[in-house]
N, C-alpha and C positions, 0 to 999 in steps of 0.2 A: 363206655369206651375204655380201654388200656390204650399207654401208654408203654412199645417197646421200644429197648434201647439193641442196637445191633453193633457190636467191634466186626466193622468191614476190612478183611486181607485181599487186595489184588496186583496183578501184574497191569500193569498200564498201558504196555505197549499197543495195542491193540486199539485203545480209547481215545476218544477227545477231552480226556478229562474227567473229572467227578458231575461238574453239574452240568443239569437239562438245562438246553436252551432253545427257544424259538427255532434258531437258527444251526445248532447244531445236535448232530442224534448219536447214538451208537459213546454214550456216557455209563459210567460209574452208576450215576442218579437212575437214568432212565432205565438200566438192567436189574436195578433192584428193587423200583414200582414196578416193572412189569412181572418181575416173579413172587410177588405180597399178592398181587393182583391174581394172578393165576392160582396159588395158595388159597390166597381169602374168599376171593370174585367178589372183593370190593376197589375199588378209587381209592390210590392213596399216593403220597408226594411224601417221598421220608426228609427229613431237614437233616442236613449235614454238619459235622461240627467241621469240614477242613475242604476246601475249596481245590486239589489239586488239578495241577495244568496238563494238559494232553503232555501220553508218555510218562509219568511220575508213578510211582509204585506205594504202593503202602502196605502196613506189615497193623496198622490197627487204628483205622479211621470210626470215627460215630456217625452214627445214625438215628433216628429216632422215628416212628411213623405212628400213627393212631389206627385201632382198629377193634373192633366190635367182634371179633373171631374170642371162639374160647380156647385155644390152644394152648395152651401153658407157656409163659413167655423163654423159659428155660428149653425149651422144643424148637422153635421158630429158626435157631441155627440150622438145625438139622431137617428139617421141611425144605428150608429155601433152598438148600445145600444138593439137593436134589434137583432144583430147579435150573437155578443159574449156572451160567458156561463156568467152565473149570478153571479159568484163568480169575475168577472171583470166588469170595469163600467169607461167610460168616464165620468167622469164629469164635464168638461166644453172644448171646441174649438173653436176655434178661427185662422183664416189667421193671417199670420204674414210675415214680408221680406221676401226676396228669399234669402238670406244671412243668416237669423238666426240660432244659432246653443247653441241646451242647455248647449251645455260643454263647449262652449269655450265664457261664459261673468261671468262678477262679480256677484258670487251669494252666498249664504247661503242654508245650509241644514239643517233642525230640526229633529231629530231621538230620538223615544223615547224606551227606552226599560222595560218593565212592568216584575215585579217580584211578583207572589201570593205567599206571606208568609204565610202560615194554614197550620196547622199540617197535615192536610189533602189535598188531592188533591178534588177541583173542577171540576167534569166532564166538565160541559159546557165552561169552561174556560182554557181547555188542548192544546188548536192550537192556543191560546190568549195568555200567559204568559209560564214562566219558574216556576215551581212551587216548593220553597225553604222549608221547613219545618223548621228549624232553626230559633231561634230570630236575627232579625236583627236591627244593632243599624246604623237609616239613618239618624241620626246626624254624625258620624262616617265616613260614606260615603260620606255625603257632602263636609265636612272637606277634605277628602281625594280627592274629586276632582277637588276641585281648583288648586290642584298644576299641573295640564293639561290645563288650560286655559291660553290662550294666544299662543304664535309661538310656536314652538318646531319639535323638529328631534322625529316623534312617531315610529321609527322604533322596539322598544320593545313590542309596539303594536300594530303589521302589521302580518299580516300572512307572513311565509318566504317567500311563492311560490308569492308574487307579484311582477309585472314586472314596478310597479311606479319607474318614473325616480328620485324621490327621495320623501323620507318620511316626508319631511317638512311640517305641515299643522299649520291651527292658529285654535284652538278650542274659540270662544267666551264667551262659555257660559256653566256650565255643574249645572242642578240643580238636587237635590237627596230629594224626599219628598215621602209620603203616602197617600195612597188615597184610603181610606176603609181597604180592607185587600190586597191590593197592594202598593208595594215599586216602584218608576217611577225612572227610569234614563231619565232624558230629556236633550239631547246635539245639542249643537248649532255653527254648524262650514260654514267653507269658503270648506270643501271638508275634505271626508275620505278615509282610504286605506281599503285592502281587510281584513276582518273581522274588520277593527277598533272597532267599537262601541260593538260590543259582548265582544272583550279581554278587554277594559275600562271595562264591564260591569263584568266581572266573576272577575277583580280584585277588583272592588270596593265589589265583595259579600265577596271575602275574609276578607276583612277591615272591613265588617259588620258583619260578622259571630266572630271576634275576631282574625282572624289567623295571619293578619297583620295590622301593625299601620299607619296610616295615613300617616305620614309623610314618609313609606316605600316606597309607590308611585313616590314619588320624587325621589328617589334614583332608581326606574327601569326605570323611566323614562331618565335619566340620565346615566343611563348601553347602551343603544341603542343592546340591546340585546331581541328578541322573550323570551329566557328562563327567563327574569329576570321577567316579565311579569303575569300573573294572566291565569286561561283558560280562552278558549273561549268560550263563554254563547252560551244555544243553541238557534235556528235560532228562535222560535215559540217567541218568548219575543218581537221581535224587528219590527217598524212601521217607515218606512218612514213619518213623519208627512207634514213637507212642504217643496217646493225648492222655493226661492223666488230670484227675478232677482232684484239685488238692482236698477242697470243704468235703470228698465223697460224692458217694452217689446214691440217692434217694430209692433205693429199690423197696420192689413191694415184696409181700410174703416171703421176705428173708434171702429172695434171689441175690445173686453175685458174679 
């Protein structure tokens, strides 16, 4: 059996998300077992290194699946790519160990989340951003997000219903700038919980819009309380940007 590793690019709009469930179909997971499947014509469940929520986009999620095909793992991009609907797109594969697993080595995640500030709504830009009408002050916000970098208990800003065995995460990095007529929340961690980066995200609009001060952040951070918290920004704003394997990546025959 090999061992491939796939960097998955999609538009989310369309999705319920990345993972299969029971209960819900027409997933990230399930469009990409069914075209391995068709490929291979074997059964297979790829594991995901990034759990995103219906509507969220990404620019380069993992994947990994087993499979007994001799295709060359550096090929399997370009096979599936053929297969799967156009709003999804491998963009690069590669073999790797039998042992490798995206969730379980030292990594980093980059998640951005785009805010169109204009008084007006952008059609073409409605399943790309959350669109703010309000001035917003992303000095303000900047300011306000340093007090989340570094370790901390983010349980204020976890969705309740998560089953993490505990809310401890280390944010690296969190930058708040402008980029045309969009506001960027760009955040930089070791791992997040279930809505993380949207609740960061709706609290820092508050801090930008005036309703709260910067340093209020600190203090809900500090609450470990969901209500002390900001909402939660909707799903269309928010892009997996990259997961990156700090230790490397175990490839075989020199793949990359």
């Amino acid at each position: 059996m090999h061992r491939i590793m796939l960097t998955v690019s999609y538009d989310g709009t369309s999705y319920n998300g990345w993972a299969l469930q029971k209960s819900t179909h027409n997933t990230i997971e399930e469009m990409l077992n069914r075209a391995i499947a068709g490929l291979t014509g074997e059964t297979v469940e790829v594991i995901g290194a990034s759990r995103t929520d219906s509507g969220v986009h990404a620019y380069g999620n993992i994947a990994v699946f087993d499979t007994a095909s001799t295709i060359p793992g550096d090929r399997f991009s370009f096979c599936l790519n053929h297969i799967l609907p156009k709003d999804i797109r491998v963009v690069a594969s590669a073999e790797v160990a039998p042992d490798f697993h995206p969730r379980h080595c030292n990594t980093e995640k980059t998640y951005e989340y785009r805010i169109l500030n204009t008084k007006m709504p952008v059609p073409t830009k409605r399943f790309y951003t959350y669109h703010f009408s309000m001035p917003l002050d992303e000095a303000l916000m900047q300011e306000a997000a340093q007090y989340l970098v570094g370790e901390h208990d983010f349980t204020s800003f976890c969705n309740v219903e998560s089953t993490a065995a505990t809310h401890v995460r280390t944010i690296k990095d969190i930058r708040v700038f402008r980029h045309g007529d969009e506001v960027i929340i760009r955040v930089t961690g070791n791992g997040f919980l279930y809505n993380m980066v949207r609740i960061i995200a709706g609290t820092l609009l508050m801090v930008g819009r005036g309703k709260n001060k910067p340093i209020d952040v600190k203090e809900m951070l500090e609450k470990k309380d969901r209500k002390a918290a900001g909402p939660t920004a909707p799903p269309e704003g928010l892009f997996l940007i990259k997961y990156e394997f700090l230790d490397g990546v175990p490839y075989i025959n020199g793949e990359e």
